[in-house]
Structure formats: C-alpha cells, structure tokens
N, C-alpha and C positions, 0 to 999 in steps of 0.2 A: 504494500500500500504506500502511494507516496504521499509524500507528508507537503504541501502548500509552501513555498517558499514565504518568508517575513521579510514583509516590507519594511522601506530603508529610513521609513518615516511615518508615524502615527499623522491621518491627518486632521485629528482633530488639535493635534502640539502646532505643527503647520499652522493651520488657521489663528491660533491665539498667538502664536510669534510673529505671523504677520499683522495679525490686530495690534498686538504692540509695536510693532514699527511705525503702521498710520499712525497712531497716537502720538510717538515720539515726533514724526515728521510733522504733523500738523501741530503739533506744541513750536516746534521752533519754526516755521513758517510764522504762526500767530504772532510769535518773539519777534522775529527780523519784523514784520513790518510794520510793529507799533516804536517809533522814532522817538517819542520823548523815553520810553522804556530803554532804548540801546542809550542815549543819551546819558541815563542816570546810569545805567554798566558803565560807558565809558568815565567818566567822574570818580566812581568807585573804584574802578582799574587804577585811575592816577594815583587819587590819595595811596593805594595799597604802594603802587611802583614806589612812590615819594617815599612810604614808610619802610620798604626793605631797603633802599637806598640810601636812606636819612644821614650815613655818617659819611657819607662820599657826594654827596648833593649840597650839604649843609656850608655854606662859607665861613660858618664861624663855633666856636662852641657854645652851645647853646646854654651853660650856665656860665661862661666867666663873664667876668663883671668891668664895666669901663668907666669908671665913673663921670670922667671928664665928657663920656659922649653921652650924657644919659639924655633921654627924651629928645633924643635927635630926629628931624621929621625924615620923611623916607630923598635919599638921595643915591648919587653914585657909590658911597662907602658902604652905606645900609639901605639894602634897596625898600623894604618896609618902615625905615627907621630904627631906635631904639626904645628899648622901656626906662623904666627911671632907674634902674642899676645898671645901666648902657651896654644892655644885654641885647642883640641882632634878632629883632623879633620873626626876619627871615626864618633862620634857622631854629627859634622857638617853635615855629611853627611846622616846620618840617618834623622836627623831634617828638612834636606834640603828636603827630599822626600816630606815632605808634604807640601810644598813651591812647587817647582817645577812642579808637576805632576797636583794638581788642576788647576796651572795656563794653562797647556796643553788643558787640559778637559773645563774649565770655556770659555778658549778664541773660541775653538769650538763650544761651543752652544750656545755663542754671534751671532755666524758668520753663526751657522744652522738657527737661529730662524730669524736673517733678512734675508742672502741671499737664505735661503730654500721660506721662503712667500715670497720676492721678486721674484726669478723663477718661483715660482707657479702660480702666477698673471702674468708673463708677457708669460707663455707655455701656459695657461688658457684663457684669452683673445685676446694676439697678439692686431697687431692693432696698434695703436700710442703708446700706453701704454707700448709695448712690444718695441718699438723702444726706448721712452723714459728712462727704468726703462736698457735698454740693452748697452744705449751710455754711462750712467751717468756710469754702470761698466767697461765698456770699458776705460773711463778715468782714474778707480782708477787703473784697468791692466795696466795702460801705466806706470805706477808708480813700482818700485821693490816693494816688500811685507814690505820689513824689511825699509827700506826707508819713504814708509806709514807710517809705526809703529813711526820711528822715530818722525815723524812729528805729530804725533795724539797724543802722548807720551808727548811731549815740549809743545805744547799747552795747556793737562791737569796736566802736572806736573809728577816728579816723584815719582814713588810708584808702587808696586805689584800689587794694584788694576787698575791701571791706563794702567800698559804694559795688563792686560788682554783686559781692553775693546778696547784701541790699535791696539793688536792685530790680537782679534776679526773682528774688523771692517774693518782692513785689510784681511782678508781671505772671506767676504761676496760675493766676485764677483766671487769667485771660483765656492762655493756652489750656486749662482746665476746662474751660467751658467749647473751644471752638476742636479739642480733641474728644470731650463727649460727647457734642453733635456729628464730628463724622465719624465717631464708632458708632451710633446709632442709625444711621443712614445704611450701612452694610451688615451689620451681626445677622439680619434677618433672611443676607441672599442668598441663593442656591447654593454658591460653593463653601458659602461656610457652613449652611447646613450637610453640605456632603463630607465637610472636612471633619466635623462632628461624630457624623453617624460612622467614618472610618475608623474611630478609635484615638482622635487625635486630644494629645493633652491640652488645656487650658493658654497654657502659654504658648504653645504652638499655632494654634488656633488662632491667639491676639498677634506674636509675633511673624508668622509667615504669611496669613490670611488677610487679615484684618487691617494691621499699620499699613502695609505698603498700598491696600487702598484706601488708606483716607492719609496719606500725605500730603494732598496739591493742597488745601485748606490749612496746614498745619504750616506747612511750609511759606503760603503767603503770609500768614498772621507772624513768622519769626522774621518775615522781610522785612516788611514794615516795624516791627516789634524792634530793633536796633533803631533806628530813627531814634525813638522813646526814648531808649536807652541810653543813647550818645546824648539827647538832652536834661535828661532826668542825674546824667554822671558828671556833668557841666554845671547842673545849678546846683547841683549837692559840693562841686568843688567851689562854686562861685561863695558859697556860702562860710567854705571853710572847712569843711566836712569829707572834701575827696581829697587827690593829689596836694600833696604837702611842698613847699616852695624847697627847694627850686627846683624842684619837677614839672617841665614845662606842656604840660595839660592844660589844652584849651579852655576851660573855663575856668581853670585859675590863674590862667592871666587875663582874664577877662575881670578878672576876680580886682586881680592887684591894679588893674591900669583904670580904676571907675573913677581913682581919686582924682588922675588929671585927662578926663571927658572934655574940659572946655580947652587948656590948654594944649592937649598932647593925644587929638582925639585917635591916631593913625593906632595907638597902646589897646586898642579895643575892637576898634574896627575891621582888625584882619582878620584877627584869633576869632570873631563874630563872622566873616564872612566865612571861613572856613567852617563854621559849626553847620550856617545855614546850607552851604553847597553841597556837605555831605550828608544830613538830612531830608536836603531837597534831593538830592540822587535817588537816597535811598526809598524815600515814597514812590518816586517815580519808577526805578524800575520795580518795587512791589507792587504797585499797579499794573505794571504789565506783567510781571508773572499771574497776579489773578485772574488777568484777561486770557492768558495763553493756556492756563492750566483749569478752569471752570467750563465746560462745554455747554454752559445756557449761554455764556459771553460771547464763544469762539464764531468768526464768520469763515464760510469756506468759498464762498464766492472768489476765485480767482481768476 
C-alpha cells in the first residue's frame, strides 16, 4: 500500500504567513505616507544621533565653568551663548539629550511592564481580581500624574533615577487600563478558545496568544506615553526634584536660567525649545503609528 506523499507546506500556515505579511506591508505603507509621522521619526533619529555622539559633537565640556563668559548671548564662540556659570549651553544641550530622552523611555517601561501585566491579569481573569487590581488604579487616576510623581519623588528622594521610577509608576494605570481593554477585545476569539481547549497553561495562553495580539494599542499608548514622561521629568527637575546640578538635564536648566528671563533670555529658551521639539516629534509620530497600526483608521485606497 502506498503511503501519500506530505506536502512541503501546510496550507492553512501559508495562508496566515501571508496574512501577516499584508498586514506588515500595509502597516508600513500607512507609515511612509502619513509625513508629519516620518517627520516626528526623523527628529527623534536626530536627538538619539546627537545623544550617542554627545562627546565628539559637543564643542565644549558641558560642566566646566567660565566665569568671565557667563551669560554671554549666542555668538561665534558660543553658538547658543552661555548660562550664568559660563557654561556653553551648546553643549548642555547636546549632553542633556542623553539625560533626558532615556528618562522618557526608562519611565515607560516601568509603567509597560507593571501596568501592561496588571491589565493582562485583570482582562484575563475579571472576577474580584479585576475589581481589585481596577479600584487600586482608579485611586492612583484620582491623583494628577505629575502630582503622583511629586509625591513618589519626596519619598525616595531626589535624583534622575528616582523621577524615572516616579514617574513610571505614575503612568501604570494608564497602561493598566488600555492593556485591559485589548485583552478583553481577544480572550473571547477562536484561537484562544482552541489554545485552551489544547491543554494550554495560563500563561501560555496570555503570553503566546493573547499579548502579541493586543500590542498595536499598547504600543501607541507607550508612544505617546514618553512625551508625558520627558515633561513630567523636566518639571519634576524644574522644581528641584530631578537631575541635580550640574547634570545638565533639560529642565534643570530650564530650572537654573528663570532667574535671568528678562536679561539672559537665550539660558531658557533652547533647553525649552529642545523639550518642545522632542515632545512634538514624539506625539507626532505616535499619531501615526495609531493610524498605521488600528485598521478602523487604515485607508487602502492606493
């Protein structure tokens, strides 16, 4: 009896790995032709370039002190000027990038990794658990964000490290809430009922099933969610409360230069324009990853 030769390819695997290539290809098609989105990528690419670069880019050391040049306006010696310790706000500024922008990024994936598993568990099971894990957020939302911060901040003390986990921990109910709407949007479909009735463990089930589809939602809200961040670590230093001098973080030299606003306004104005530039990037392209990655947004009209 002969035995039926096996084919070189399931084709129902076929069909779902070319369903996810359309997918991939129409995500970045939607990407390329939304402009203010590539826009805010390229902005973010600079700062990042600026910030792996910062000690070969930088014309000056960004803490030594000149006193004779202090509060110098922006010229050929200091292309931004100086601050009041005649320090090359240039290269404050360059140095600041890698200050600043990790703290964006760092205080996001405090806030992904508890408020992501916290929504996962409480979309996942419901139940008390989902009441429980849903009030305790509901009290930290009754609180402003930066307010939070404030308070998380004073209790571990000041420092760069200190405003991340902060702030972190102030953005977990956000991402708690927008990762238990898309675990609940899926727990109910086909294939995780098939993954179930296979025999498949709990966390198997959330981790292999589940997360990878509800990432596009998780992932816009962490896009956008660093904007937050990068302002929320800026007024926490503006305050006194983040980066400690002379660690040259954007918003504590935003911090130190308020005192001469009428005479020496160039001490504010950069480190201010650099905050907004890469906040405005960053909404920008988070708006278009939500447009590219949500399929009620996507046009395929081409």
């Amino acid at each position: 009896m002969k035995t039926q030769p096996v084919p070189d390819y399931c084709p129902s695997a076929a069909a779902a790995v070319a369903e996810h290539r359309k997918r991939v290809s129409d995500f970045w098609w939607q990407l390329r032709r939304n402009r203010l989105a590539l826009c805010g990528a390229a902005v973010l690419a600079f700062f990042t370039v600026v910030a792996l670069l910062a000690p070969w880019l930088a014309p000056y050391s960004p803490t030594a002190q000149n006193l004779p040049a202090s509060l110098q306006p922006p010229g050929p010696a200091h292309l931004l000027g100086t601050d009041e310790f005649g320090r090359d706000i240039l290269s404050r500024i360059i140095f600041g990038a890698r200050f600043s922008l990790p703290v964006g990024f760092f205080s996001v994936a405090i806030a992904l990794a508890g408020g992501g598993l916290l929504g996962m568990l409480a979309g996942y099971y419901g139940g008390r658990l989902d009441n429980l894990i849903m009030r305790v957020m509901d009290v930290m939302l009754a609180l402003p964000t930066i307010l939070l911060a404030i308070v998380i901040v004073t209790a571990l003390g000041p420092g760069l490290t200190n405003v991340m986990v902060a702030v972190g921990i102030s953005l977990i109910p956000n991402f708690a809430r927008v990762a238990k709407a898309a675990v609940l949007g899926v727990r109910e479909l086909e294939y995780v009922e098939a993954a179930r009735a296979s025999g498949a463990g709990t966390l198997r089930v959330i981790f292999r099933h589940i997360l990878p589809n509800s990432l596009a939602p998780i992932i816009v809200q962490g896009t956008l969610s660093v904007a937050g961040a990068i302002l929320s670590a800026a007024a926490l230093s503006f305050i006194g409360l983040g980066a400690q001098p002379p660690t040259p973080e954007w918003g504590s030299m935003l911090s130190s230069g308020r005192a001469f606003l009428r005479d020496a306004p160039h001490v504010t104005t950069f480190p201010g324009l650099a905050i907004l530039l890469t906040v405005l990037a960053l909404n920008l392209f988070g708006d278009g990853l939500r447009d590219a990655l949500d399929p009620r947004l996507r046009q395929f009209n081409r």
